[in-house]
MIBATI-759393 format. One record per atom (N, C-alpha, C): residue number from 1; residue in one letter; atom name; y, x, z. Coordinates in nm, 2 decimals, padded with zeros to 4 digits. Atoms other than C-alpha are relative to their C-alpha. Layout:
# residues N
NUM,A,CA,Y,X,Z
...
//
This chain:
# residues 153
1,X,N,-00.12,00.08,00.00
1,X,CA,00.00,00.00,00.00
1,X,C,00.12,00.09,00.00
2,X,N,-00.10,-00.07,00.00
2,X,CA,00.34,00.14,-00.09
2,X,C,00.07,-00.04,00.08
3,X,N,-00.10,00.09,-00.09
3,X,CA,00.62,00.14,00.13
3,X,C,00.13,00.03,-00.07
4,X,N,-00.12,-00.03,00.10
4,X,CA,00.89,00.22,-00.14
4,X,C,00.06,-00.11,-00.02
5,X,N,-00.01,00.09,00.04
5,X,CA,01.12,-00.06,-00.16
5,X,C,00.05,00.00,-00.17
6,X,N,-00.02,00.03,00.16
6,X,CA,01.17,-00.22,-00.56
6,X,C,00.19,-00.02,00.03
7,X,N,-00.16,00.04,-00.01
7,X,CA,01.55,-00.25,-00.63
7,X,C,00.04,-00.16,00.02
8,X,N,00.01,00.18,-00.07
8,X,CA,01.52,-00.64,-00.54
8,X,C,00.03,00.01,00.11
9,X,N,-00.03,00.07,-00.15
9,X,CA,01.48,-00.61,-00.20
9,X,C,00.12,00.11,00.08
10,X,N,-00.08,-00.13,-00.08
10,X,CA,01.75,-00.30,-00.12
10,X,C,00.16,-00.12,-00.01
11,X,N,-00.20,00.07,00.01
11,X,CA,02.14,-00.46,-00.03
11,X,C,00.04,00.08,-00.12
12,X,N,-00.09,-00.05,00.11
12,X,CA,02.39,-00.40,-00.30
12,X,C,00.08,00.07,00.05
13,X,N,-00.11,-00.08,-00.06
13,X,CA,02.59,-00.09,-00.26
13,X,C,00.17,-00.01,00.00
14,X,N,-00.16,00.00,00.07
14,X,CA,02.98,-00.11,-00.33
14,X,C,00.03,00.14,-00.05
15,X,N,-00.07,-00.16,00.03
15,X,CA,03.18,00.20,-00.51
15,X,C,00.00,00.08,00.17
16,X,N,-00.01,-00.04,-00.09
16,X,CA,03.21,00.29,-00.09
16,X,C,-00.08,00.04,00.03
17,X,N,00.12,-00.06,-00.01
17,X,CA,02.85,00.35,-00.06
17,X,C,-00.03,-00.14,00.13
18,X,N,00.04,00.06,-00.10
18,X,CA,02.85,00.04,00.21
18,X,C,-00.09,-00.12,-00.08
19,X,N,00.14,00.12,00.04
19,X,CA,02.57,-00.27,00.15
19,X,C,00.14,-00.13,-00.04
20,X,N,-00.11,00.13,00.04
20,X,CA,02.80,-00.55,00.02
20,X,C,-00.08,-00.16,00.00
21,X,N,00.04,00.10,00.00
21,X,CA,02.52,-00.81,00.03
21,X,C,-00.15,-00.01,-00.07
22,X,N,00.09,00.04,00.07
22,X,CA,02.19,-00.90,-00.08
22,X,C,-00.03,-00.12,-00.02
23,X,N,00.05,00.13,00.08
23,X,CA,02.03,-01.22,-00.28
23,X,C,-00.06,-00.07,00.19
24,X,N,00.12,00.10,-00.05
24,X,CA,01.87,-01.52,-00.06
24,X,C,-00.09,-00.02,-00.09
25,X,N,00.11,00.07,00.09
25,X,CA,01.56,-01.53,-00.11
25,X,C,-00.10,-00.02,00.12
26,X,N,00.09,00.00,-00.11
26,X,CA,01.32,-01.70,00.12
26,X,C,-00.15,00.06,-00.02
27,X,N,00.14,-00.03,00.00
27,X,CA,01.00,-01.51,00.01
27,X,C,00.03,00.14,00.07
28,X,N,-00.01,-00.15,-00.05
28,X,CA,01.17,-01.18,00.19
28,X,C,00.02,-00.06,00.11
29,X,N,00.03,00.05,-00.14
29,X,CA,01.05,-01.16,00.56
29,X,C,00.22,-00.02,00.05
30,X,N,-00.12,-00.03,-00.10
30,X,CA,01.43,-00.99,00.66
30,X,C,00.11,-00.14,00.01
31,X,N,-00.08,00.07,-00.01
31,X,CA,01.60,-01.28,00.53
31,X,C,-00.02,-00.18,00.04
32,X,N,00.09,00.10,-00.12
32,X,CA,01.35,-01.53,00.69
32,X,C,00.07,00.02,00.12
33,X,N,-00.09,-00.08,-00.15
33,X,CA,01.47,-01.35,01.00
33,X,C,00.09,-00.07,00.05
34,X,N,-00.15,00.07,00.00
34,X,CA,01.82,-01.42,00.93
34,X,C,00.00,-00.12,00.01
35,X,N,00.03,00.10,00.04
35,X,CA,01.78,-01.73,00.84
35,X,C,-00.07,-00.07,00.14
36,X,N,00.08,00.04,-00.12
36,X,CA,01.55,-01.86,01.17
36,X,C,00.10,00.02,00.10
37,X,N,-00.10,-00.05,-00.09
37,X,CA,01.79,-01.66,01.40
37,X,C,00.13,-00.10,-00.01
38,X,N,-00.14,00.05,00.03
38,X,CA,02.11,-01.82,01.24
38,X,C,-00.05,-00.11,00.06
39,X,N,-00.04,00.16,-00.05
39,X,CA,01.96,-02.19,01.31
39,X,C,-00.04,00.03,00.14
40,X,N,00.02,-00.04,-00.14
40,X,CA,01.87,-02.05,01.65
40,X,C,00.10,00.01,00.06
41,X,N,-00.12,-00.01,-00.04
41,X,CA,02.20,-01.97,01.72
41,X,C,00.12,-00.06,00.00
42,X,N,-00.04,00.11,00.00
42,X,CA,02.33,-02.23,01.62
42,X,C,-00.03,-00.11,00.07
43,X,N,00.05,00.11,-00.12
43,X,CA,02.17,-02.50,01.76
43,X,C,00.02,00.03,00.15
44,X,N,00.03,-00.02,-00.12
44,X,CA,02.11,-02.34,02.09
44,X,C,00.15,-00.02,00.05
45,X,N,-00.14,-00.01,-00.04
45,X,CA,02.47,-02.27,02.17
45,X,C,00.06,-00.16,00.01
46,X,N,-00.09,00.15,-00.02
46,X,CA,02.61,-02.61,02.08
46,X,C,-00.13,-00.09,00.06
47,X,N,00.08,00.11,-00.12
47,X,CA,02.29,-02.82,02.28
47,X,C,00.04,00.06,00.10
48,X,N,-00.03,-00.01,-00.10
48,X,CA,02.36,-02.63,02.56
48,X,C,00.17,-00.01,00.06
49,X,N,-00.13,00.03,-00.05
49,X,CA,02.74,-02.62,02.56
49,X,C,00.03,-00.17,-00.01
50,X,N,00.00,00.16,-00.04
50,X,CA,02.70,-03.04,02.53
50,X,C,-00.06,-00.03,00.13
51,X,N,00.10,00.00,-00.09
51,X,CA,02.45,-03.00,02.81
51,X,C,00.08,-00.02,00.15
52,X,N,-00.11,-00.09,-00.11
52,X,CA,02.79,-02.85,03.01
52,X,C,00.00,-00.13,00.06
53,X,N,-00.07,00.12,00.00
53,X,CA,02.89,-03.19,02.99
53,X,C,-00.06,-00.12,00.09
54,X,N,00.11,00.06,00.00
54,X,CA,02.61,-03.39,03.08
54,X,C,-00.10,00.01,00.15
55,X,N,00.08,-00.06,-00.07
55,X,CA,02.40,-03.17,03.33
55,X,C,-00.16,-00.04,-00.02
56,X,N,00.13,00.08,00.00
56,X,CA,02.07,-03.32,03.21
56,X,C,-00.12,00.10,00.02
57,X,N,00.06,-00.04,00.03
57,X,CA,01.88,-03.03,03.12
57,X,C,-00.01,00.12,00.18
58,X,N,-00.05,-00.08,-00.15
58,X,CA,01.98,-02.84,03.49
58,X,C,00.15,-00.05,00.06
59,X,N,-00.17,00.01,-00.03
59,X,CA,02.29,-02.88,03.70
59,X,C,00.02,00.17,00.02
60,X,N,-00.05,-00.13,00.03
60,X,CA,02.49,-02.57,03.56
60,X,C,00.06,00.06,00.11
61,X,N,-00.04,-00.05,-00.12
61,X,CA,02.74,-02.50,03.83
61,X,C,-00.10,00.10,00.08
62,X,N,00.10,-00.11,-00.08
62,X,CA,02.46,-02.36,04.06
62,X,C,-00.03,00.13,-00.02
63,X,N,-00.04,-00.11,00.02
63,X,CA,02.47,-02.07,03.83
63,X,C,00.12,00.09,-00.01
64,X,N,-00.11,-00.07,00.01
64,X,CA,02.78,-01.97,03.85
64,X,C,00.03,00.08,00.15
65,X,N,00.03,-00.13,-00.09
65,X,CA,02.82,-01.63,04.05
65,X,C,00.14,-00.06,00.12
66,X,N,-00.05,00.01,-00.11
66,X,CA,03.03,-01.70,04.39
66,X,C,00.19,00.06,-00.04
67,X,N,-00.13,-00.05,00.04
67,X,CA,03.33,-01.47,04.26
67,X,C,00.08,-00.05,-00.07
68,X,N,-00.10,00.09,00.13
68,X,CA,03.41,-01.64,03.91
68,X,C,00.00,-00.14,00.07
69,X,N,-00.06,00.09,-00.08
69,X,CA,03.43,-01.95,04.14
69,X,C,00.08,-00.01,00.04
70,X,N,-00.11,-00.07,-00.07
70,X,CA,03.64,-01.80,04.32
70,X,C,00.15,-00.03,-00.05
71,X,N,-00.10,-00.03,00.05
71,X,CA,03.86,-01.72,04.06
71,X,C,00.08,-00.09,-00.09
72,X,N,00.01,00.10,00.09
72,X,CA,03.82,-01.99,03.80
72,X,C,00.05,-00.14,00.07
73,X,N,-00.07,00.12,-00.05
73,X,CA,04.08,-02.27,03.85
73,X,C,-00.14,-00.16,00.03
74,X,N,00.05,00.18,00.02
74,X,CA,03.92,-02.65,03.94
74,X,C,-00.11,00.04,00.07
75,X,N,00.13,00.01,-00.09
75,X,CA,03.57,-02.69,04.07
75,X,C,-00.09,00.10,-00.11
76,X,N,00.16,-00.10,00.09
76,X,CA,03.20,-02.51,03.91
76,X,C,00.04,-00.12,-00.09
77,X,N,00.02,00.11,00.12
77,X,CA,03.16,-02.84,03.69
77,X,C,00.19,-00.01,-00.11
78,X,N,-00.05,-00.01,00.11
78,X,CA,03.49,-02.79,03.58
78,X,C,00.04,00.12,-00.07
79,X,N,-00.02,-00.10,00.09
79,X,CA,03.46,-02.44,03.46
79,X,C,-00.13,-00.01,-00.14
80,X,N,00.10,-00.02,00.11
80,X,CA,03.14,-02.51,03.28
80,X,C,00.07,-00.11,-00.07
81,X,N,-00.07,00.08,00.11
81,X,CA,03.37,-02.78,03.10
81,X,C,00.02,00.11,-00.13
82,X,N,-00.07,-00.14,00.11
82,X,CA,03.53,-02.46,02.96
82,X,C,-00.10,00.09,-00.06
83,X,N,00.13,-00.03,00.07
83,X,CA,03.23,-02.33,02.89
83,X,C,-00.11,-00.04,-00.08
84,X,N,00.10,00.05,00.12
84,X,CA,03.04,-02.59,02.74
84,X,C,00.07,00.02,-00.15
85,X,N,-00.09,00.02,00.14
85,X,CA,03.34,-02.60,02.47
85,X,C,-00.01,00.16,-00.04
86,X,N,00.08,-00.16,00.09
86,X,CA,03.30,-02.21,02.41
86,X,C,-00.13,-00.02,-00.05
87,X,N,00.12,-00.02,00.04
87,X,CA,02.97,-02.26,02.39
87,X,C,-00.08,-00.12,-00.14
88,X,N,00.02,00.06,00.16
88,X,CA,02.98,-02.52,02.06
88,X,C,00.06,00.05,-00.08
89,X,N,-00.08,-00.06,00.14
89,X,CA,03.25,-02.32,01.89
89,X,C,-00.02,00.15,-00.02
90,X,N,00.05,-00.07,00.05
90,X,CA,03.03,-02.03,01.89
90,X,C,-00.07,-00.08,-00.06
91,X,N,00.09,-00.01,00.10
91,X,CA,02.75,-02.21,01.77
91,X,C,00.06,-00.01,-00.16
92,X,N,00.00,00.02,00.12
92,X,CA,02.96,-02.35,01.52
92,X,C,00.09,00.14,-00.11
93,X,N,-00.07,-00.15,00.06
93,X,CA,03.13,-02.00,01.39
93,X,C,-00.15,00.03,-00.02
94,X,N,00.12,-00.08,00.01
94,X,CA,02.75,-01.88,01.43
94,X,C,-00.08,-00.04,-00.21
95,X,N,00.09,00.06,00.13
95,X,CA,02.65,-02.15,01.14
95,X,C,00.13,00.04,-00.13
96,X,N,-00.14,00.03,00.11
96,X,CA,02.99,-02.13,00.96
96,X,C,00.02,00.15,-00.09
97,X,N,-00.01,-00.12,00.08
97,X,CA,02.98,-01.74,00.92
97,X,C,-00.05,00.09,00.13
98,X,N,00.06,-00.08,-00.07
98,X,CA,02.75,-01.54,01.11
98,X,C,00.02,00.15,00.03
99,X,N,-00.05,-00.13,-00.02
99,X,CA,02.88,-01.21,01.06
99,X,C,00.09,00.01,00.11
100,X,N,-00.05,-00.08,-00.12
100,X,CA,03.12,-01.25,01.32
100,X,C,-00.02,-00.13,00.11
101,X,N,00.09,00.11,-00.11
101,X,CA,02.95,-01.56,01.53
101,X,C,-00.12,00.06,00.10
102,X,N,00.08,-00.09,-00.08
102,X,CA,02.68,-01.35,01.60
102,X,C,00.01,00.09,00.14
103,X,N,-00.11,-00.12,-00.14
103,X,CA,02.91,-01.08,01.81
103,X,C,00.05,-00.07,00.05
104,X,N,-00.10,00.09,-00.12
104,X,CA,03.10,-01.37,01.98
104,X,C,-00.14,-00.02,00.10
105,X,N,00.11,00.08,-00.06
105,X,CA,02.75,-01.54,02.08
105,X,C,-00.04,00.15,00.12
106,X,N,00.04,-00.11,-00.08
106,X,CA,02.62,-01.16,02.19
106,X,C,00.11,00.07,00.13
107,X,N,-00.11,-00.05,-00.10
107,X,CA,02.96,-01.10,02.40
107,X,C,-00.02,-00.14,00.08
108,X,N,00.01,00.08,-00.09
108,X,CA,02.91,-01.43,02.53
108,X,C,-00.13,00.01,00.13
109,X,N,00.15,-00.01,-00.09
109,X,CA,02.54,-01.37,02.68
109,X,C,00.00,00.13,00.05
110,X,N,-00.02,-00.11,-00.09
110,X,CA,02.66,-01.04,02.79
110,X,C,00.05,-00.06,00.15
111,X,N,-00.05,00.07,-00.09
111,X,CA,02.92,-01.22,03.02
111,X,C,-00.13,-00.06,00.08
112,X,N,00.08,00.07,-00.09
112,X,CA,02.66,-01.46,03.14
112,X,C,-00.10,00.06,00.04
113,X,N,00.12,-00.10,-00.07
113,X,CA,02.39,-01.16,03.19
113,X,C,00.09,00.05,00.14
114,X,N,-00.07,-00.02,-00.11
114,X,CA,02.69,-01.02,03.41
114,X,C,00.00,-00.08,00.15
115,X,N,-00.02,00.14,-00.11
115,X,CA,02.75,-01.36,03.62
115,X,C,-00.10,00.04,00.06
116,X,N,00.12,-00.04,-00.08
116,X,CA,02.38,-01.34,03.65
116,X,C,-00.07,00.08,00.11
117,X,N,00.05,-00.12,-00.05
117,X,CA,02.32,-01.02,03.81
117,X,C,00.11,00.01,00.10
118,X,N,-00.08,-00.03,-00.16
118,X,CA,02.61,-01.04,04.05
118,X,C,-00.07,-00.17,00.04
119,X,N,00.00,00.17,-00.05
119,X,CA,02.45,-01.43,04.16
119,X,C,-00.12,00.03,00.04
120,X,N,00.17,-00.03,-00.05
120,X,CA,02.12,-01.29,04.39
120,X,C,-00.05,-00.12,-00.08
121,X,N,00.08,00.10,00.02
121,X,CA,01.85,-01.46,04.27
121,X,C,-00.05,-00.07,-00.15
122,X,N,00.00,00.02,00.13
122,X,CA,01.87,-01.52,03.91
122,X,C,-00.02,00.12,-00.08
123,X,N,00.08,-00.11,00.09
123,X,CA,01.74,-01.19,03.79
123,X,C,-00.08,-00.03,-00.12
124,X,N,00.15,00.03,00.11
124,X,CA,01.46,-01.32,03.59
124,X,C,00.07,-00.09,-00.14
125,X,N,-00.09,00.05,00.12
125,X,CA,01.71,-01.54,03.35
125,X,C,00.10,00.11,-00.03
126,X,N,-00.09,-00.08,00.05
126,X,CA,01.96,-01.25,03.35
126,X,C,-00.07,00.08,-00.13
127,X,N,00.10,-00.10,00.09
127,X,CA,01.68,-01.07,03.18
127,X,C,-00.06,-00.08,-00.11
128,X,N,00.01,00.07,00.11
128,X,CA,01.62,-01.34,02.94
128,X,C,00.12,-00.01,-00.12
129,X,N,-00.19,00.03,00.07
129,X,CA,02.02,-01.38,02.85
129,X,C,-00.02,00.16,-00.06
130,X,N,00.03,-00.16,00.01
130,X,CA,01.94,-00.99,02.81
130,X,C,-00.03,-00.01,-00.17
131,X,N,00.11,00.00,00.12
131,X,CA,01.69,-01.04,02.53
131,X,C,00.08,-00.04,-00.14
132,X,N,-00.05,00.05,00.13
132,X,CA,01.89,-01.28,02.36
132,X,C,00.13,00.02,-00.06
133,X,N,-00.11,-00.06,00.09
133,X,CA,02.20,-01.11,02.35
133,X,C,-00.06,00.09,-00.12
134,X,N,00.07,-00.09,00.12
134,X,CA,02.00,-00.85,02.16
134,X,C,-00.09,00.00,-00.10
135,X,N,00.00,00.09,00.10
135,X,CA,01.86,-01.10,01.94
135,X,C,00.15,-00.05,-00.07
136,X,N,-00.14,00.05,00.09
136,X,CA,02.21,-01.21,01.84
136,X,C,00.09,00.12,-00.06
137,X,N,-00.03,-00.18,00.05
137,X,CA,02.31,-00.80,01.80
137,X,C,-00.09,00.01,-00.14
138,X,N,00.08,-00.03,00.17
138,X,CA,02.03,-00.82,01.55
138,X,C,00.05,-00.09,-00.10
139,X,N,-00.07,00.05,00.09
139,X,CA,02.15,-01.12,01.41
139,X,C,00.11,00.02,-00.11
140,X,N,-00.15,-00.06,00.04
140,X,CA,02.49,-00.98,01.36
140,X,C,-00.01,00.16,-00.11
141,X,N,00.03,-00.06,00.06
141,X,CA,02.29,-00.67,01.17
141,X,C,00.00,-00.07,-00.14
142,X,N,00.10,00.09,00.09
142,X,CA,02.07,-00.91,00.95
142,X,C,00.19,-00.06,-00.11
143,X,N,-00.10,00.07,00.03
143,X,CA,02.43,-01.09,00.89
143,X,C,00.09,00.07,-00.09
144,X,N,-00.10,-00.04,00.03
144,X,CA,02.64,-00.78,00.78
144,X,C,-00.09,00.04,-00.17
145,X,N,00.07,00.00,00.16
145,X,CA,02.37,-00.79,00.42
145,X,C,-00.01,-00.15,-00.02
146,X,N,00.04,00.15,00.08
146,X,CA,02.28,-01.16,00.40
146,X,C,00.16,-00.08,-00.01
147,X,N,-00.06,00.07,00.03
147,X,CA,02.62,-01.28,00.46
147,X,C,00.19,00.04,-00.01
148,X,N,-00.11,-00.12,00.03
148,X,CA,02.97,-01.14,00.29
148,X,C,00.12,00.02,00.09
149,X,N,-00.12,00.03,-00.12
149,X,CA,03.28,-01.08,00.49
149,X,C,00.07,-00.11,-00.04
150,X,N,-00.12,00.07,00.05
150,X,CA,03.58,-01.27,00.49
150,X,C,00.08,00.04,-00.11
151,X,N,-00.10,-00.06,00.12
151,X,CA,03.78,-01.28,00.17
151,X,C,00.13,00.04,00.09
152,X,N,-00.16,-00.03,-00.03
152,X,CA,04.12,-01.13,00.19
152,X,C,00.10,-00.04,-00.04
153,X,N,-00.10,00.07,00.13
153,X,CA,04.42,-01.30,00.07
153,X,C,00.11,00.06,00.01
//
């Protein structure tokens, strides 16, 4: 089995020598990937920032670390207000243009690894929020070939 790739599946260079984009095509695993990750990231973000709203799936507040209470005007339920609404207009930046949804989503799950880790006791989700920041870092790879920048006007 060769592992040479064919000029099909390599990104397209620009005059700069940088990747400017490659084809969709769903028979290539990388852009499967992409593609799975993106509605992952999407979705996930905006059910749970509705969720803020709601509490159905957990009551949120309880994670929130003792300090950013502290600091964060109004009550816990009304910081995760502010948070559930971050947390739909990543997903929707994630579906809308992934290249830079991705690195919002992965700075966001940093933050909430942080919360985590200063909030005893929630270790074992910090290390999940962990995972998937670094799933959304990949995403934001996957993203800077499957999906172009922003034009410039």
């Amino acid at each position: 089995m060769s592992t040479t790739a064919t000029p099909d599946q390599l990104p397209y260079l620009g005059d700069d020598g940088h990747a400017e984009g490659a084809h969709a095509d769903w028979r290539d695993p990388r852009y499967q990937a992409f593609a799975l990750m993106r509605v992952a990231f999407t979705v996930a973000p905006i059910a749970f920032g509705l969720d803020k709203f709601f509490n159905v799936m957990v009551d949120w507040p309880i994670y929130l670390a003792p300090w950013i209470n502290d600091i964060a005007p109004g009550s816990g339920q009304d910081f995760m207000y502010f948070v559930g609404v971050t947390e739909i207009l990543a997903g929707i930046i994630v579906a809308l243009k992934p290249r830079y949804g991705a690195y919002l989503v992965a700075a966001w799950l940093g933050g909430i690894v942080i919360n985590l880790l200063t909030h005893s006791g929630y270790y074992d989700i910090a290390l999940r929020d962990f995972g998937l920041m670094l799933a959304a870092l990949s995403l934001g790879r996957l993203a800077s070939v499957y999906d172009p920048p922003a034009s410039r006007s």
